[in-house]
Steps between C-alpha positions, in 0.01 A plus 500: 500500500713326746529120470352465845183694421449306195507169711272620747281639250491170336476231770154766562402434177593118532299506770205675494469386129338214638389543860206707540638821604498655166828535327447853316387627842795374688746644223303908508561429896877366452571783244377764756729381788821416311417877324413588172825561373594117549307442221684586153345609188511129340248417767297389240755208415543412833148459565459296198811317619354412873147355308696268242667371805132402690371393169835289456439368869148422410577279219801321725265434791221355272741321202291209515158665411652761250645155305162310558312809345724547168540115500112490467427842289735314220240231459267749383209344623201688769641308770603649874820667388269731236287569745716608760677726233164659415395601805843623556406763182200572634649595836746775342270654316412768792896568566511509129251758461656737782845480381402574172236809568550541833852531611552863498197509743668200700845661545277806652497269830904445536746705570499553890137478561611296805168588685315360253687210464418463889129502438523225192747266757112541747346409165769200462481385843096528520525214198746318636273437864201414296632271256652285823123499619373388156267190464711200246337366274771341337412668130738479179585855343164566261554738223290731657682475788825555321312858335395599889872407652672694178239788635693474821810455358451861324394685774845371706663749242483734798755559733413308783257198371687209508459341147545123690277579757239687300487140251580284719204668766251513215520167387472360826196702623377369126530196657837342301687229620841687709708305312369584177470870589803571549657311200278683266572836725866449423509390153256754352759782561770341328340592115442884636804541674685355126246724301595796724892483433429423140279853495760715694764302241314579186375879602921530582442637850778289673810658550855293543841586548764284622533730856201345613544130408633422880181617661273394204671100571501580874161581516391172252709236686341667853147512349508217330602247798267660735212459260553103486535500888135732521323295217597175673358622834191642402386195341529350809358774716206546255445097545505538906268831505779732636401807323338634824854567573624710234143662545630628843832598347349696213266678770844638683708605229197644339414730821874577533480620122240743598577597770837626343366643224291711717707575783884452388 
């Protein structure tokens, strides 16, 4: 992989990490133009590589809550901090569930399927315009509502949902304060995306040699200071009910998808 592709490839990732475009779906549609064989066999690693980065830029962007939450879980009492933690367990435990007896019928769906990557962008976008539409009722996260937006959060596993906009679209039609949407959309990920690397580290399916250290660090720096730039802006976009316009977005890219995967 040339150090180019692995900064374009990660300032996508950055990106669509947390805008609603979906990030896996952009990457099956960035791996198909730049050609499969920019993509080495320790694709693996650099995957794994590009989603430390996002988690790492999730954790920048909201320091002050991260150090609010330990600051209260080490008083060991069942006060807000607790709470928040528990419904962020209850929220993985659909992900949870796939990767663990699902994920050879997951990976099924990548790979090139770029047409139906198209159709779950439709999917994406179809979300995106009715959550901007949604009545506000100003609601807290519930920890039922956590269980129904980690429901959402599993089925953006597929190419093409956006995990941000799938959360971040549920809990508002649930009727969840913006603000608190999408800091509980954003933090939940940061335990599975951690869980995930300590899996593929533990099974020993990453792969490193010191060849690909420039365009593993290229591809973390790029993906790492996009992802602080997307978080920071969807926050405020979420806040302003702008998601119609990512809506329209997904809608193109999602009939260009198809349309070359039928026709090209």
């Amino acid at each position: 992989m040339e150090i180019i592709d692995a900064i374009i490839l990660g300032i996508i990732q950055g990106l669509t990490e947390f805008l609603p475009v979906s990030s896996s779906g952009h990457l099956e549609l960035g791996s198909a133009i730049l050609g499969d064989d920019k993509i080495p066999e320790e694709s693996l690693m650099f995957t794994v590589v590009l989603h430390f980065a996002t988690a790492l830029a999730t954790l920048v962007v909201f320091r002050k809550d991260v150090v609010e939450l330990i600051t209260g879980l080490l008083k060991f009492q069942w006060n807000e901090e607790s709470q928040f933690t528990v419904k962020i367990v209850l929220s993985m435990i659909p992900a949870v569930f796939i990767g663990l007896f699902l994920e050879e019928e997951l990976e099924q769906f990548f790979g090139g399927k770029i047409v139906f990557v198209g159709f779950m962008l439709l999917v994406t976008a179809l979300l995106l315009f009715l959550a901007d539409r949604a009545k506000h009722t100003g609601k807290p996260v519930g920890f039922g509502h956590s269980l129904l937006v980690g429901l959402a959060q599993a089925v953006a596993m597929l190419p093409g949902i956006s995990r941000s906009g799938a959360t971040i679209s549920t809990s508002v039609l649930l009727g969840i304060d913006k603000n608190k949407a999408a800091r509980f959309s954003f933090l939940m990920v940061v335990p599975l995306i951690i869980g995930k690397i300590a899996k593929d580290i533990l099974d020993g399916a990453l792969t490193y040699n010191e060849a690909s250290f420039g365009y593993l660090s290229a591809g973390f720096i790029a993906a790492f200071i996009a992802g602080i730039f997307a978080c920071t802006w969807m926050i405020q976009l979420v806040r302003k009910s702008k998601l119609t316009y990512f809506a329209i977005y997904c809608t193109i890219v999602g009939l260009i998808a198809i349309f070359a995967g039928l026709y090209i």
